[in-house]
ZAVEXFI-638023 format. One record per residue: residue number from 0; x, y, z of N, C-alpha, C in turn. Coordinates in steps of 0.02 Angstrom, whole numbers, plus 32768, in hexadecimal, padded with zeros to 4 digits. Layout:
+-----+------+------+------+------+------+------+------+------+------+
! seq !   nX !   nY !   nZ !  caX !  caY !  caZ !   cX !   cY !   cZ !
+-----+------+------+------+------+------+------+------+------+------+
! NUM !    X !    Y !    Z !    X !    Y !    Z !    X !    Y !    Z !
...
+-----+------+------+------+------+------+------+------+------+------+
// end
This chain:
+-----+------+------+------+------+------+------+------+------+------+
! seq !   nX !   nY !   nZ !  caX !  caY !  caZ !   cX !   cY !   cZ !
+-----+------+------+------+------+------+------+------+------+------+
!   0 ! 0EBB ! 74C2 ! 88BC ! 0EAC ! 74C6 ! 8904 ! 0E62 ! 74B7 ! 890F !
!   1 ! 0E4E ! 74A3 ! 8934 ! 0E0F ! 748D ! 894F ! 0DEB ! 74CC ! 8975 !
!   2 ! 0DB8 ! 74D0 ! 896F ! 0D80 ! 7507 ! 897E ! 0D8D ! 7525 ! 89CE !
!   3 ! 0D8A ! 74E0 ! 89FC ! 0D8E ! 74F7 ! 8A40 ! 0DDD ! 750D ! 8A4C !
!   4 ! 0E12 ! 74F6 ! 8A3A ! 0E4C ! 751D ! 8A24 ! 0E4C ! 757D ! 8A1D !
!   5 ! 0E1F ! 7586 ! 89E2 ! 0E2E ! 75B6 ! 89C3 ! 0E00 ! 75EE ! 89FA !
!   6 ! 0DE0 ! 75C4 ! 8A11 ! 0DA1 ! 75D9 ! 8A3F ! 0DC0 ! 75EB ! 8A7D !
!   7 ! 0E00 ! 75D5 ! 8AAC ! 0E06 ! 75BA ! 8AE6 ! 0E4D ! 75EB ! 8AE0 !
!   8 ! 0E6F ! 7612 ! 8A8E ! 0EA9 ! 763C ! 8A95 ! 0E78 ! 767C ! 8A80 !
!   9 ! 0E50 ! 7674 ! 8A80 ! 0E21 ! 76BD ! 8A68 ! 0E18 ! 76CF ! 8AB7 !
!  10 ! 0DFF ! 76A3 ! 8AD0 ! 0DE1 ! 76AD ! 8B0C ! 0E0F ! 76CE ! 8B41 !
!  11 ! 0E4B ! 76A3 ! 8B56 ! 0E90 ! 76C6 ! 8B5B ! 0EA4 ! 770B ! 8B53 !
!  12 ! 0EA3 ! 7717 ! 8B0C ! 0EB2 ! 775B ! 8B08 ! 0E7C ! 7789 ! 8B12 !
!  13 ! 0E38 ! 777B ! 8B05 ! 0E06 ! 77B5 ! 8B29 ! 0E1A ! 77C1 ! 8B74 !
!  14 ! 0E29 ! 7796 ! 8B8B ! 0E2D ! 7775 ! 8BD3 ! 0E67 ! 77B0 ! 8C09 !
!  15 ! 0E9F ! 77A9 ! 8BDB ! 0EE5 ! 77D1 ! 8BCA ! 0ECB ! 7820 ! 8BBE !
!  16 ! 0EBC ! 781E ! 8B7F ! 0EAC ! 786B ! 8B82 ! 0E6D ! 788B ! 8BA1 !
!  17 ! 0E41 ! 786E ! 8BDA ! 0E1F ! 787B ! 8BF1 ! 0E37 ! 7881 ! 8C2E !
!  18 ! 0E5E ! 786F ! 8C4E ! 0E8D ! 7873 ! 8C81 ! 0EAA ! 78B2 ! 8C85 !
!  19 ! 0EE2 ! 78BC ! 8C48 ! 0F0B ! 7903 ! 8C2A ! 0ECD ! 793F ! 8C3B !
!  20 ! 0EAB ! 792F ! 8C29 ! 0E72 ! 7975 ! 8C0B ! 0E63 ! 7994 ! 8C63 !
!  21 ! 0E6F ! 7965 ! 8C97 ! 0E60 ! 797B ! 8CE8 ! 0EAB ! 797B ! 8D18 !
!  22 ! 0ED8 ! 7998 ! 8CF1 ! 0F07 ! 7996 ! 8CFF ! 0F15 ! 79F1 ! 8D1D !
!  23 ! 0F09 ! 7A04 ! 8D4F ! 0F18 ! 7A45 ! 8D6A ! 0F2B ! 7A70 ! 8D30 !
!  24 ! 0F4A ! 7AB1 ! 8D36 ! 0F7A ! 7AEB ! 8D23 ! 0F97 ! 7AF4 ! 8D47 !
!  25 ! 0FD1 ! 7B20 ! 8D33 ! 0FF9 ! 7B44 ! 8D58 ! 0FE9 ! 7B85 ! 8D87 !
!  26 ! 1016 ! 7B64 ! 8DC4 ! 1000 ! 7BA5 ! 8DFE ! 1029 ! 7BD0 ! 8DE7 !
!  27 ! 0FFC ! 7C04 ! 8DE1 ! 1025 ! 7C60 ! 8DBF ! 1036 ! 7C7C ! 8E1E !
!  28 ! 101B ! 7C64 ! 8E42 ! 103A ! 7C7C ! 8E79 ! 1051 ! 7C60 ! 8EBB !
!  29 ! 1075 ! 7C29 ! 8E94 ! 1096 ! 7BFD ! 8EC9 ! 10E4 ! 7C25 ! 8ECD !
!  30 ! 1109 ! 7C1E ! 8F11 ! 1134 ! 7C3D ! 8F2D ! 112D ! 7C82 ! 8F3F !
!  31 ! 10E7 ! 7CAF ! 8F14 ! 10EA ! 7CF2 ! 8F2D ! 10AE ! 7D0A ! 8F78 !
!  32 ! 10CA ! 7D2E ! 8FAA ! 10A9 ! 7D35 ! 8FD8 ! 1050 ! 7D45 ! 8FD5 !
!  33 ! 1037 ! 7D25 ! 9000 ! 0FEB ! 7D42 ! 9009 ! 0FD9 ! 7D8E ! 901E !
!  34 ! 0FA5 ! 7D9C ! 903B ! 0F8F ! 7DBC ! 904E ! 0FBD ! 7DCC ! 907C !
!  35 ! 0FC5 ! 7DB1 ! 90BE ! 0FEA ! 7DAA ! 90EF ! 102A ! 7DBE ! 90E5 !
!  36 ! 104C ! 7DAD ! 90B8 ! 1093 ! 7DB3 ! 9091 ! 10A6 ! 7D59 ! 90BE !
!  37 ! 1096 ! 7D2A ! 90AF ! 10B0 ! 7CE0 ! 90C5 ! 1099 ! 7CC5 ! 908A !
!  38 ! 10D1 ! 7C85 ! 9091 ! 10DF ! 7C61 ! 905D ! 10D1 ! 7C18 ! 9080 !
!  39 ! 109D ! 7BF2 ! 9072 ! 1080 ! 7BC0 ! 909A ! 10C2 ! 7B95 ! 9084 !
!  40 ! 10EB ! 7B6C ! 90B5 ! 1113 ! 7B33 ! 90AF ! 1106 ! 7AEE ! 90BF !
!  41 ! 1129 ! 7AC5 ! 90E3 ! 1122 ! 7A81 ! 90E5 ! 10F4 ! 7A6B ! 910F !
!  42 ! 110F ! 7A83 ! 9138 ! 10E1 ! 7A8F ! 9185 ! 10A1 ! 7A8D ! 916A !
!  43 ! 1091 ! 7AD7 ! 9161 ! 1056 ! 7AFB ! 9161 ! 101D ! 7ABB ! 9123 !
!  44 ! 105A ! 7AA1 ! 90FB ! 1035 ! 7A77 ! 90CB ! 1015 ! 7A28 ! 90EB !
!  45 ! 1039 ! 7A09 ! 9126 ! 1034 ! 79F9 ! 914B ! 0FE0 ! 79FE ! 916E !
!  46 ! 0FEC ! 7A2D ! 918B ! 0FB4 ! 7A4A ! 91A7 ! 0F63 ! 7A4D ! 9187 !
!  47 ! 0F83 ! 7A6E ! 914A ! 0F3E ! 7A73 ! 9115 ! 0F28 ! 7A3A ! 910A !
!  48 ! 0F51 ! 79F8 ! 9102 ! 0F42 ! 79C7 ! 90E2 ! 0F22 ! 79A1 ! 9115 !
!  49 ! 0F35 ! 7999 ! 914D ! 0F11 ! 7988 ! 918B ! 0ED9 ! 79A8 ! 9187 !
!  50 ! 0EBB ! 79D5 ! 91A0 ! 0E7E ! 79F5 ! 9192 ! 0E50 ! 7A05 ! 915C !
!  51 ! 0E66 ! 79E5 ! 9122 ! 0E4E ! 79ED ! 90DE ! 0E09 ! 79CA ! 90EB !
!  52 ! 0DEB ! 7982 ! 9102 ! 0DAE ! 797E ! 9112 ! 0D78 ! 79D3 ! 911F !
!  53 ! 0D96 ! 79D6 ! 9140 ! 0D62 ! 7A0E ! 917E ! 0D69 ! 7A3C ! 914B !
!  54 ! 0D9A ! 7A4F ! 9141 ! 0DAB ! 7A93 ! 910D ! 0D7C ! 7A8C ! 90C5 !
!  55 ! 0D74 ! 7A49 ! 90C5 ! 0D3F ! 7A46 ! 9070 ! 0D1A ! 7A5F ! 908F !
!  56 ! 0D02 ! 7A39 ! 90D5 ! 0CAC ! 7A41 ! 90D6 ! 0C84 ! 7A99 ! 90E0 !
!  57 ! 0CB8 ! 7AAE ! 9106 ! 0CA4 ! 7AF6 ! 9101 ! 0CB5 ! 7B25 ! 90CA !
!  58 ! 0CD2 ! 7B0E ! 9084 ! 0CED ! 7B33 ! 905F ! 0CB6 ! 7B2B ! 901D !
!  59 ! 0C99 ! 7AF7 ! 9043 ! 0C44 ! 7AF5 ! 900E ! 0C1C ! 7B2F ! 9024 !
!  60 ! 0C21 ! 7B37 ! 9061 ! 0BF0 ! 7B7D ! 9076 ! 0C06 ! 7BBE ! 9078 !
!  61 ! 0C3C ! 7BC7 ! 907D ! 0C6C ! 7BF8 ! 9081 ! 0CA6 ! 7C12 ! 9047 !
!  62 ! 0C9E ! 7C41 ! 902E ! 0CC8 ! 7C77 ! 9007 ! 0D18 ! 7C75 ! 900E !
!  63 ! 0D06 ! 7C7D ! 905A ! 0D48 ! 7C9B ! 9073 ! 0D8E ! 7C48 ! 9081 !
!  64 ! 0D5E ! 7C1F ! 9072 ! 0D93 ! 7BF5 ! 9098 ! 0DB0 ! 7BD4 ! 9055 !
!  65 ! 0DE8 ! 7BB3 ! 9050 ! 0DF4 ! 7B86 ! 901F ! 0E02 ! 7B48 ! 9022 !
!  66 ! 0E14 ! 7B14 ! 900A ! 0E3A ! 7ADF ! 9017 ! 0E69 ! 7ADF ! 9017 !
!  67 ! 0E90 ! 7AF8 ! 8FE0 ! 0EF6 ! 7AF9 ! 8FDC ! 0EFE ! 7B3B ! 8FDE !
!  68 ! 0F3A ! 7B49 ! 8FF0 ! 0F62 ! 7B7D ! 8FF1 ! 0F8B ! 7B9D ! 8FBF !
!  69 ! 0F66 ! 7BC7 ! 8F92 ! 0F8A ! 7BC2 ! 8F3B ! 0FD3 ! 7BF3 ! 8F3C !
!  70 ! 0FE9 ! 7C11 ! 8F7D ! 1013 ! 7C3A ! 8F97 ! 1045 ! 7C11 ! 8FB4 !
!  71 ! 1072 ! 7BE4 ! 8FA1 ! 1080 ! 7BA6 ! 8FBB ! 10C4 ! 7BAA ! 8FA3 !
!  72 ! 10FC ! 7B75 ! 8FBC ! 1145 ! 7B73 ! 8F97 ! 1156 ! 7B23 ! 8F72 !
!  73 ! 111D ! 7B21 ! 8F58 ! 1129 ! 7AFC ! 8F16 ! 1134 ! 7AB1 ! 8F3B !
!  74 ! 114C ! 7A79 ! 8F20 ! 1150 ! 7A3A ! 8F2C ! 1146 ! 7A27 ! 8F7F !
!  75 ! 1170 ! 7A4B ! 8F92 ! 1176 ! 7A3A ! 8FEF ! 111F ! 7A49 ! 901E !
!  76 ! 10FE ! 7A68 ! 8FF3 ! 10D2 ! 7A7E ! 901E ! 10A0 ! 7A5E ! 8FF8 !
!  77 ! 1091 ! 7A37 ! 8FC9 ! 107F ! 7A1D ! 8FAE ! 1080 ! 79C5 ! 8FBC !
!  78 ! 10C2 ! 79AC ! 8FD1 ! 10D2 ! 7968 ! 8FEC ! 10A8 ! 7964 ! 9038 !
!  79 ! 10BC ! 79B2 ! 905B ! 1094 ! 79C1 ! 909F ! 1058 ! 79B7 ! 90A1 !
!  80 ! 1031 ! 79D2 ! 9062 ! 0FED ! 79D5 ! 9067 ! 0FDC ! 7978 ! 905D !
!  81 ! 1000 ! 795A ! 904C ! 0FED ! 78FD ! 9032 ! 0FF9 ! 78FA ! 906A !
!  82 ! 103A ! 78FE ! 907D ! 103E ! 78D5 ! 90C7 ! 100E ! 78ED ! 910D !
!  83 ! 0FF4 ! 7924 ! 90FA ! 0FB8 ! 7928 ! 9132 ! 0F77 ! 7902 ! 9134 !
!  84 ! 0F5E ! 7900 ! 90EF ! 0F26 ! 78EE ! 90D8 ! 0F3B ! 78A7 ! 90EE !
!  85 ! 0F62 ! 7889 ! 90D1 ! 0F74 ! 7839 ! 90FD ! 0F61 ! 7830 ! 9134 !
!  86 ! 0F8F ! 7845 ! 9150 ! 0F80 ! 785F ! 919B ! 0F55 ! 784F ! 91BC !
!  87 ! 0F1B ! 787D ! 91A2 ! 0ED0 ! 7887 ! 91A7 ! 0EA9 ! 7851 ! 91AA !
!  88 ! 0EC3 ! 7836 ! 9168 ! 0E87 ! 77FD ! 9149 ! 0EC3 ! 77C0 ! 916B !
!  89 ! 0EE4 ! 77B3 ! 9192 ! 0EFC ! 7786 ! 91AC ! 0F28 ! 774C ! 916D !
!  90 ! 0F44 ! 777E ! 9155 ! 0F68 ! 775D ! 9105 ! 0F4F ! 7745 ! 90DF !
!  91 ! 0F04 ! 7755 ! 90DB ! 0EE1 ! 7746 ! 908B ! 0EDB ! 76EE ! 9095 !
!  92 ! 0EF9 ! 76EF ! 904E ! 0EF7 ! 76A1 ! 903E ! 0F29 ! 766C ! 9055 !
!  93 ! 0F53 ! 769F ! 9070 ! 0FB3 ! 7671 ! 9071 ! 0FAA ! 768E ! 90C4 !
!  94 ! 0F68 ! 7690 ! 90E4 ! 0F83 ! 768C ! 9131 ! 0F6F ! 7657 ! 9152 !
!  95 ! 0F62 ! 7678 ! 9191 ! 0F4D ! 7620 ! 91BB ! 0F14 ! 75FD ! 91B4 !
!  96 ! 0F20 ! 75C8 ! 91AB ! 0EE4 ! 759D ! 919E ! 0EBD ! 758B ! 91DD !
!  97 ! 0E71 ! 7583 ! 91D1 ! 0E53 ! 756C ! 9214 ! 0E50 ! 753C ! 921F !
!  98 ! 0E57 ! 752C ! 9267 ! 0E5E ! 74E6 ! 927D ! 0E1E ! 74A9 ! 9280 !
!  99 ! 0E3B ! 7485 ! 9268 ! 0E01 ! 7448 ! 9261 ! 0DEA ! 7413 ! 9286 !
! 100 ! 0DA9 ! 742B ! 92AC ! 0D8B ! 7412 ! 92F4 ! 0D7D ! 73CB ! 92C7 !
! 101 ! 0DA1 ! 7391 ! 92F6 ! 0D6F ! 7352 ! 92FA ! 0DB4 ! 731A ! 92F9 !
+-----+------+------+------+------+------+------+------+------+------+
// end
């Protein structure tokens, strides 16, 4: 095999397991109630994810606030929280394109 080969599947797999290594854990308290006794759902994921801008910015200054909801029911409130953030950011990369004056 040739150098940039051996160079270019090395690279790959640092690449790979450097990826793995920022890969979350498991929520120890997803499905069980908060404080409140509520279980944030789709909606509510919805919601968060929409407001997730604003919600970083004060959660740099603030204790009390968070970004996600770790009191949550697993996948559904989790799809909620993407599809808000979309939302938000007007579908990322896969939304509308701007129109081209001329």
């Amino acid at each position: 095999m040739k150098k940039t080969m051996i160079l270019a599947i090395l690279a790959i797999f640092v690449l790979i397991l450097f990826s793995a290594s920022c890969v979350p854990g498991p929520n120890d308290v997803e499905k069980t109630p908060g404080a409140k006794g509520h279980v944030a759902g789709f909606f509510l994921g919805v919601w968060h994810g929409f407001i997730s801008p604003v919600t970083f910015i004060v959660s740099i200054f603030t204790r009390s606030v968070r970004l996600y909801e770790v009191h949550n029911n697993g996948s559904w409130y989790n799809f909620g929280f993407v599809l808000g953030a979309g939302l938000f950011l007007s579908g990322g990369i896969m939304g509308r394109k701007k129109s081209q004056k001329g």
